[in-house]
C-alpha positions as CSV (number, residue, x, y, z in Angstrom):
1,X,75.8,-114.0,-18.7
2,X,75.7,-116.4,-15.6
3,X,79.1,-117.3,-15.5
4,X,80.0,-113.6,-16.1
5,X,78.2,-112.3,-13.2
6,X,80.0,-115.0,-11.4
7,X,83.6,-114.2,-12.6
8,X,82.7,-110.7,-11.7
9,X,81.6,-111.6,-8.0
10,X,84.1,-113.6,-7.6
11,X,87.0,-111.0,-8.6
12,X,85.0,-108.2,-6.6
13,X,85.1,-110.2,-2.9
14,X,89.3,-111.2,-4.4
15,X,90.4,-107.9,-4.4
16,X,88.2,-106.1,-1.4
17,X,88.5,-108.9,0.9
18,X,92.4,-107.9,1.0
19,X,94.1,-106.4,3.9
20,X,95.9,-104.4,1.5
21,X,92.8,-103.4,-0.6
22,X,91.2,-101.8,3.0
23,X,93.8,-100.4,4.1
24,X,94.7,-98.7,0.5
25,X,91.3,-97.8,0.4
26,X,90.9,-96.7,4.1
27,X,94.4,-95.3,4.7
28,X,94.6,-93.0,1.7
29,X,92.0,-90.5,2.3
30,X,93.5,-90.6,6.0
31,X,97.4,-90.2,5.2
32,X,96.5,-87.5,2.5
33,X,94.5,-85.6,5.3
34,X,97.2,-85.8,7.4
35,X,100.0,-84.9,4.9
36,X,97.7,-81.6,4.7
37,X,97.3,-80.8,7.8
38,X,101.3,-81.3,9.0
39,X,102.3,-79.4,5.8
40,X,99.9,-76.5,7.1
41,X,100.8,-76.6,10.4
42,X,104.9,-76.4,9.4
43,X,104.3,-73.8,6.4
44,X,102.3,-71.7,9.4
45,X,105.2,-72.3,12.0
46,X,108.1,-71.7,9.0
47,X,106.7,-68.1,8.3
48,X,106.1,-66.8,11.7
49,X,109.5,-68.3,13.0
50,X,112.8,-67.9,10.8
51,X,115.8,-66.8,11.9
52,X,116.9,-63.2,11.9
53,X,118.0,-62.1,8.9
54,X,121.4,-59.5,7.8
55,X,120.9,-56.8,5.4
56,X,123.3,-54.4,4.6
57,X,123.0,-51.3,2.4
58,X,124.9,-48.9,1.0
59,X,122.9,-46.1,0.2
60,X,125.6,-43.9,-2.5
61,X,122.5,-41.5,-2.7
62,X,123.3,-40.2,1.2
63,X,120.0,-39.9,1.2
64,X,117.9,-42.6,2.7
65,X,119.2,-43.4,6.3
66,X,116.5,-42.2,8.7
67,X,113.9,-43.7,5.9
68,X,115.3,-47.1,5.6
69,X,115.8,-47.0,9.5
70,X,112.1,-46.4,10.2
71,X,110.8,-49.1,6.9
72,X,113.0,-51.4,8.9
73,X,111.9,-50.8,12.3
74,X,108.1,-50.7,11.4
75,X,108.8,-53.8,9.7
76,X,110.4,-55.9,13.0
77,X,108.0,-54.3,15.1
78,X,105.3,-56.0,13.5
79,X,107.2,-59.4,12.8
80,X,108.7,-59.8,16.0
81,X,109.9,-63.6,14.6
82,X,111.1,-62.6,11.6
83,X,113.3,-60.0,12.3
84,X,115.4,-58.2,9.6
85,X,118.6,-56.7,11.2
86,X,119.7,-53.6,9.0
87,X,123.5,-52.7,8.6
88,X,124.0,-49.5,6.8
89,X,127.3,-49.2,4.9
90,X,129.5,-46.6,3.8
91,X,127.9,-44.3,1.9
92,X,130.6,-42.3,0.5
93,X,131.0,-42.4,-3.1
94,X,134.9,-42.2,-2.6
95,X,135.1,-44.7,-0.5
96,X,132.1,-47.3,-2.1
97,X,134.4,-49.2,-3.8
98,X,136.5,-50.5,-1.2
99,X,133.2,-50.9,1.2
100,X,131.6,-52.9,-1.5
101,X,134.3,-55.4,-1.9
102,X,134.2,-55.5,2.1
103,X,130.6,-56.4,2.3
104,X,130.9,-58.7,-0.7
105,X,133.5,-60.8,1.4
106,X,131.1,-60.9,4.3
107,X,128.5,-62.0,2.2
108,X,131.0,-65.2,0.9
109,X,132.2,-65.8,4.3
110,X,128.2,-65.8,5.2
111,X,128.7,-63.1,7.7
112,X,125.7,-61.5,5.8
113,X,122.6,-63.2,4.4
114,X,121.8,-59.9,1.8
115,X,123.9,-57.0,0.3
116,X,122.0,-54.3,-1.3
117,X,123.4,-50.9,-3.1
118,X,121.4,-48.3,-4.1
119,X,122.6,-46.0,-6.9
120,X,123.8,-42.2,-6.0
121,X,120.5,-40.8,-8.5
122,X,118.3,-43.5,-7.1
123,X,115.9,-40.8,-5.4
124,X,115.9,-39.1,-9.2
125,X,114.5,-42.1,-10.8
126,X,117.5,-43.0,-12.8
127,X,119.0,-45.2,-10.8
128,X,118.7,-48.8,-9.6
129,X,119.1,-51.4,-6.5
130,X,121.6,-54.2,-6.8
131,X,120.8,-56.8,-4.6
132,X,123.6,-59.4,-3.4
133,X,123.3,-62.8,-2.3
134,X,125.5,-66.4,-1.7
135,X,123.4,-69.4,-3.8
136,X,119.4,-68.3,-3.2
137,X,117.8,-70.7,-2.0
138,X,114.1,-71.2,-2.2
139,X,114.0,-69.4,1.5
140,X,115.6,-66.7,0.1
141,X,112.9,-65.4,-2.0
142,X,111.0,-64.3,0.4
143,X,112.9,-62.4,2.2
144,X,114.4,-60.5,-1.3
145,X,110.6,-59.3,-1.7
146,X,110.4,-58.1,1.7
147,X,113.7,-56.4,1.4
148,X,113.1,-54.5,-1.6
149,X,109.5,-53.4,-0.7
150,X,111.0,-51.7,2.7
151,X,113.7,-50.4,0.1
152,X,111.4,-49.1,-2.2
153,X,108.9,-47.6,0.6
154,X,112.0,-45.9,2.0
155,X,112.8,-44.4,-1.5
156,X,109.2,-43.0,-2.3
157,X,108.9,-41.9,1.4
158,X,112.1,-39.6,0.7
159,X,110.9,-38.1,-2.8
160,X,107.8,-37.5,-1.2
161,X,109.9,-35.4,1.2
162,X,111.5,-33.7,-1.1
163,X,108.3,-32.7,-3.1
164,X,106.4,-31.4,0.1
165,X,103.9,-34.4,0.4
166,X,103.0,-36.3,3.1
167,X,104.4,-40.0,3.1
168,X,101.4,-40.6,4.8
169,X,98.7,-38.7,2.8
170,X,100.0,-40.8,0.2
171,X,99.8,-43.7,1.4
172,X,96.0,-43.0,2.3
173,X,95.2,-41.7,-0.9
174,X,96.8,-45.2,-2.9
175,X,94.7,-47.6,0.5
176,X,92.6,-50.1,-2.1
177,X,88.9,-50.1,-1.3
178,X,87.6,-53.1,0.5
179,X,85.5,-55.2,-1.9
180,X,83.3,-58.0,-1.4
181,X,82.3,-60.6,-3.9
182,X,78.2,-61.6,-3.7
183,X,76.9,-64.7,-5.6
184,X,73.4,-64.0,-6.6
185,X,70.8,-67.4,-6.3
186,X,67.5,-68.2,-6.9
187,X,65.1,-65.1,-6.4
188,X,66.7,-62.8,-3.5
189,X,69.8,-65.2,-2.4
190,X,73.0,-63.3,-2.0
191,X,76.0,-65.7,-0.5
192,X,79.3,-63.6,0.3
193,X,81.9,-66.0,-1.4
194,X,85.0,-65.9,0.6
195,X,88.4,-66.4,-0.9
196,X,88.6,-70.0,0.3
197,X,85.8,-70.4,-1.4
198,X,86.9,-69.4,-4.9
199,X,90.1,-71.5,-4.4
200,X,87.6,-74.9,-3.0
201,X,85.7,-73.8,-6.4
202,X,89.1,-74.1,-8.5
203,X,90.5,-77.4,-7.2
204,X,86.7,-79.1,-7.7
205,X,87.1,-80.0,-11.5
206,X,90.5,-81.4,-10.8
207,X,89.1,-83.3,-7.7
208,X,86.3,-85.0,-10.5
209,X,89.4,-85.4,-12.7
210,X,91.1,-87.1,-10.0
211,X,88.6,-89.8,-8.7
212,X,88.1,-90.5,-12.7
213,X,91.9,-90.7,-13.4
214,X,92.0,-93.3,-10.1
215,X,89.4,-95.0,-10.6
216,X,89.8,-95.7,-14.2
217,X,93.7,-96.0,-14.1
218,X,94.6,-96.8,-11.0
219,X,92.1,-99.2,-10.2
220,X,92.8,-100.4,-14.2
221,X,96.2,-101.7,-13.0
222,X,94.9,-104.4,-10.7
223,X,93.9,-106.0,-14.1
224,X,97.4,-106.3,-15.0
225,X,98.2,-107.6,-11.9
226,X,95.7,-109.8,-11.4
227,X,95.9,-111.6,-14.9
228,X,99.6,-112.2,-14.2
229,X,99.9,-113.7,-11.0
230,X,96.6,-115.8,-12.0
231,X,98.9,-117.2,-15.2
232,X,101.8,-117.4,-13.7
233,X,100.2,-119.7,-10.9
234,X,98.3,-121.6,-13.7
235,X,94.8,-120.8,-12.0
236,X,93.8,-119.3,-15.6
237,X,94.4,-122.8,-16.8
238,X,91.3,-124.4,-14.2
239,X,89.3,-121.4,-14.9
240,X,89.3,-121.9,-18.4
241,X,88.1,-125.6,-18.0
242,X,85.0,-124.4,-16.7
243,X,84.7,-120.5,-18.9
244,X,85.3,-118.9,-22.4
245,X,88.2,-116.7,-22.5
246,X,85.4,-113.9,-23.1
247,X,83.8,-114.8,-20.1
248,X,86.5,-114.9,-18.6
249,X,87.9,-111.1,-19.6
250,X,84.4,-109.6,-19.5
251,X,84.1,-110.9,-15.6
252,X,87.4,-109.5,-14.6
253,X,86.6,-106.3,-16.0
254,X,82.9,-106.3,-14.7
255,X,84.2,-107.1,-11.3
256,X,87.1,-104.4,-11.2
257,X,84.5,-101.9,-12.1
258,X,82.6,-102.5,-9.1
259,X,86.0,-102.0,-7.2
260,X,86.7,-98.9,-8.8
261,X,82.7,-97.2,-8.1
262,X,83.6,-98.5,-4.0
263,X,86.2,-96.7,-4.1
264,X,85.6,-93.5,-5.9
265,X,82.2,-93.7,-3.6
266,X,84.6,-94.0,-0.4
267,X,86.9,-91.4,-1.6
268,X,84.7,-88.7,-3.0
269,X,82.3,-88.9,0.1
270,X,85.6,-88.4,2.5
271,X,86.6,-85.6,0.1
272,X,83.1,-84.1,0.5
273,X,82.8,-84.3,4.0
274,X,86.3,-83.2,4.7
275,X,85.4,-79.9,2.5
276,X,82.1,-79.1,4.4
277,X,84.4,-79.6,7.9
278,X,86.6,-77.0,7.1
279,X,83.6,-74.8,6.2
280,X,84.1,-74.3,2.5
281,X,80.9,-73.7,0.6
282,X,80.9,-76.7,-2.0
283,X,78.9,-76.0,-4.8
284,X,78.6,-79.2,-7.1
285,X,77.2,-78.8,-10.4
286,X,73.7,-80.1,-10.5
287,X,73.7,-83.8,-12.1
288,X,77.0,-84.4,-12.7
289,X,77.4,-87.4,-10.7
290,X,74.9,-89.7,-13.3
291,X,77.6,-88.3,-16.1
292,X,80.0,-89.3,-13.5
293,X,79.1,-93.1,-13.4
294,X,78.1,-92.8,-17.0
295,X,81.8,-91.8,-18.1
296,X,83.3,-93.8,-15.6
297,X,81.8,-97.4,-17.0
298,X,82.0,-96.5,-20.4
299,X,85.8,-95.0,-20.0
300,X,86.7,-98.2,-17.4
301,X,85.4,-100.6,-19.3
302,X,87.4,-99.6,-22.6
303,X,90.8,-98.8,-20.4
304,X,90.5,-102.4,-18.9
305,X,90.0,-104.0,-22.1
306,X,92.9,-102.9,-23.7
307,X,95.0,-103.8,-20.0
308,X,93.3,-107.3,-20.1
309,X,94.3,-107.9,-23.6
310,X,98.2,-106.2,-22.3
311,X,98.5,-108.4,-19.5
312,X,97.7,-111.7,-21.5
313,X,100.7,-111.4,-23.4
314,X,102.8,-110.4,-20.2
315,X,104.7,-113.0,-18.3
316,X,105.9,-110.7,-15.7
317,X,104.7,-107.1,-14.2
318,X,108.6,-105.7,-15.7
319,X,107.1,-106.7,-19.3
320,X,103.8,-105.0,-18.6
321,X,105.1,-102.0,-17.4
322,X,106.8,-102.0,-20.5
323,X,104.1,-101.7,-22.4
324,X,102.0,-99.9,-20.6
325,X,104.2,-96.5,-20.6
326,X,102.5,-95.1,-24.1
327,X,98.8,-95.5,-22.5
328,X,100.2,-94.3,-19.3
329,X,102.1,-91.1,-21.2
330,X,98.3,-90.9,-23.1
331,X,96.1,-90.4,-19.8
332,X,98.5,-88.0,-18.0
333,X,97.5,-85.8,-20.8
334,X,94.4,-84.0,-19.0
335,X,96.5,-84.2,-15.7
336,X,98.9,-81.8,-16.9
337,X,96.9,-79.4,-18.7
338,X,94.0,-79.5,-16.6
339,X,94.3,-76.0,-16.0
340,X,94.0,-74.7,-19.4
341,X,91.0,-76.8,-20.1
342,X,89.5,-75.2,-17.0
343,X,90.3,-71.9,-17.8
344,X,88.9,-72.2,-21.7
345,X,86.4,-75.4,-21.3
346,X,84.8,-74.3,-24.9
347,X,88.3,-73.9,-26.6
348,X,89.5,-75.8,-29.1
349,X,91.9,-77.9,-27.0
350,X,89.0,-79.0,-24.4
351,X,86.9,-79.7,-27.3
352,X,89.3,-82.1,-28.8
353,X,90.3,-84.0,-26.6
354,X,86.9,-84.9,-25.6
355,X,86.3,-86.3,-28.1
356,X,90.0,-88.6,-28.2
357,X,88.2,-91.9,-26.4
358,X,91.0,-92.9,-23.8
359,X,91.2,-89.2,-22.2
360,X,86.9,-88.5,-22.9
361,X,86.1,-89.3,-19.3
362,X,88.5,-87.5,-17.6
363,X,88.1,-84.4,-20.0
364,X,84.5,-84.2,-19.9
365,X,84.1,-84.4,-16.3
366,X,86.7,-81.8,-15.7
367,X,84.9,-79.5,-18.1
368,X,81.6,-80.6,-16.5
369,X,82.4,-79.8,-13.0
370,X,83.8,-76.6,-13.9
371,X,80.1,-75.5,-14.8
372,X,81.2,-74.7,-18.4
373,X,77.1,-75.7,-19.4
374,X,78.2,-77.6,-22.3
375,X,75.8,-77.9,-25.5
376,X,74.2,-81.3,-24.8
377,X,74.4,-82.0,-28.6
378,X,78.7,-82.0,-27.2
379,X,78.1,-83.9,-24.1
380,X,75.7,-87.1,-26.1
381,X,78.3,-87.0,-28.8
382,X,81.2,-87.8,-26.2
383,X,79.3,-90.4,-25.2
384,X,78.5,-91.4,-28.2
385,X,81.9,-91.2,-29.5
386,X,83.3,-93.4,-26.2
387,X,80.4,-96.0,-26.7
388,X,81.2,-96.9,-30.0
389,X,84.9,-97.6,-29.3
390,X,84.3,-99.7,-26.5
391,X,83.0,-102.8,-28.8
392,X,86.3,-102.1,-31.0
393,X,88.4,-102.3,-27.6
394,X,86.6,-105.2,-26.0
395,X,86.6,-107.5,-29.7
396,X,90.3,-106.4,-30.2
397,X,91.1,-107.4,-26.3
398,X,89.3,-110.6,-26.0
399,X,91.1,-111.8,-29.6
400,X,94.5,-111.2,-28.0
401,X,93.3,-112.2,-24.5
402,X,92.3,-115.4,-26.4
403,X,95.2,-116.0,-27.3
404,X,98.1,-114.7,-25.0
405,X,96.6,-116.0,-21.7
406,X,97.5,-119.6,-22.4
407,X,101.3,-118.7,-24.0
408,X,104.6,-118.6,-21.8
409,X,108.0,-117.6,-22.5
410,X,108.7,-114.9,-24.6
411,X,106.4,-112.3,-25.5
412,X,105.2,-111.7,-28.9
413,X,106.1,-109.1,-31.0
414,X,103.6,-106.2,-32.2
415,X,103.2,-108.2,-35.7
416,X,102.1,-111.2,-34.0
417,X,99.8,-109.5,-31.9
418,X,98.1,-108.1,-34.7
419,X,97.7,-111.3,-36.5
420,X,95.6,-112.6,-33.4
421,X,93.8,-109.7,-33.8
422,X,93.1,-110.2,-37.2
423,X,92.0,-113.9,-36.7
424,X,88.5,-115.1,-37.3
């Protein structure tokens, strides 16, 4: 146990006495804070300034031109940078067909940005809006929705008109009610939870997911990296002189583990403190983080056993990569979906595939930190169910770690592998 506590010191003070390792560690949190805050700051700028925008419409109905002027003008008044600069065309039903093809061409020579025509019964209720663009962009979209709401105001503004009614009666009589969400807490606690709030409490479960992903995946690959260069350089050769292959293996892994808690530590606390900065009420589920560090060693400790025993048959990080891509396409799994496990976390889905060992640490904490309150029958069989596959992962590892980590050339084939796996 000596010598593996020594491997394991020795590979933690390798990998965080690197410049790169700091400033990966350090930078991160800082480039990703900054990528925020620019992409903020430019979405903010982007939708109060855009360029003035042509509409033109030809209302065949003859009836909407003082509507549509005043939806328009109420419109720029109160977006003075994002003005919307109305063209009304020939509303002649004669003549429409002629001033369609017209406004079409100005459209294709880019003379207008949007061409809309409104049906002659289109006040009735039986007719429709056409709306005309060049190739829509992702800009564009925007703008369509404002254009048809101001269309569509004009429209029940006019049969309002013709009914009698007051556009603006109506418009009092459909104002929503103001409502304001409360979350009751111990005895007479009432908090007011803001919108912002409700979004910081959405993105929490993936931020668990996240660090656990990193720190179990990303943090996994230095294994790969670090078994490589070491038999490529033939270090592994004077370090098994003096160690066990076992010894060896179990070190690395115990040492990368301690890499991965500094960093999820680092990370999460920046996350943390970042969130409470920007004033948004946190609420973290009450002891999740010993689950946390429980899933995180168990689910670490099996991930890097299985890249160990990858990167001992690996001559190069092209051949790993190679084989890594079906455990990569495995652990994605809960990135993509994590959604849908935090919208059902008792569904059938969520409750499979935390029980599927690789994805169990990810899942769990993601269903965890969504304050789902498991059963905590469900929670000790995960980590039941993740324990006992770790001695399968770390035998079936160290018997091809044993073997691969003193072979060059080419790299054995899957049946090979399997018979050093099979090997007393």
């Amino acid at each position: 146990m000596y010598r593996i506590l020594k491997v394991a010191w020795r590979e933690y003070l390798e990998t965080a006495k690197t410049k790169t390792f700091l400033l990966g560690m350090l930078m991160t949190p800082a480039i990703v804070a900054l990528i925020l805050y620019v992409s903020a700051r430019t979405e903010r700028h982007a939708a109060d300034s855009q360029p003035a925008r042509r509409v033109a419409v030809s209302d065949l109905s003859g009836q909407l031109s003082a509507e549509m002027q005043r939806s328009f003008q109420r419109y720029n008044s109160s977006h003075p940078r994002r003005q919307l600069l109305l063209q009304q065309a020939q509303a002649n039903v004669g003549a429409a067909k002629s001033a369609d093809e017209a406004h079409k061409d100005k459209l294709r020579r880019g003379e207008l940005d949007v061409y809309v025509v409104l049906d002659a019964d289109v006040v009735a209720g039986r007719g429709m809006m056409r709306v005309y663009t060049r190739k829509t962009t992702l800009a564009d979209f925007d703008v369509l929705s404002i254009v048809g709401n101001l269309l569509d105001e004009a429209v029940v503004n006019r049969r309002c008109q013709l009914r009698g009614l007051s556009p603006e009666v109506l418009t009092e009589l459909r104002r929503r009610v103001p409502s304001e969400h409360l979350v009751l807490g111990a005895a007479e606690e009432e908090r007011v939870r803001k919108k912002s709030d409700f979004v910081a409490e959405l993105m929490l479960p993936f931020a668990f997911m996240f660090l656990m992903f990193m720190g179990i995946f990303g943090i996994g690959q230095h294994m790969l990296t670090s078994i490589i260069e070491e038999k490529n350089s033939r270090v592994m050769e004077l370090l098994l002189s003096a160690l066990s292959p076992f010894q060896l293996m179990s070190g690395k892994v115990l040492g990368l583990a301690g890499i991965g808690l500094t960093v999820i530590s680092v990370w999460g606390a920046g996350a943390y403190a970042a969130a409470r900065w920007r004033g948004l009420a946190l609420s973290v589920p009450a002891g999740i983080l010993p689950y946390f560090i429980i899933y995180y060693i168990l689910g670490f400790l099996l991930f890097s056993s299985v890249l160990a025993g990858i990167g001992s048959v690996c001559n190069t990080i092209k051949e790993a990569q190679g084989l890594m891509m079906p455990v990569s396409l495995l652990c994605i799994v809960p990135m993509v979906s994590w959604f849908t496990l935090v919208k059902d976390p008792h569904g059938t889905l969520a409750r499979s595939l935390s029980f599927v060992p690789p994805l169990t640490p990810m899942v769990m904490i993601l269903r965890l930190s969504a304050k789902a309150e498991l059963p905590l029958l469900e929670i000790v069989g995960s980590i039941a169910v993740l324990a006992a596959s770790l001695p399968v992962a770390v035998w079936a590892g160290a018997k091809v770690f044993r073997t691969g980590i003193l072979m060059f050339g080419k790299r054995p084939g899957l049946r090979e592998i399997l018979r050093w796996i099979r090997q007393k």
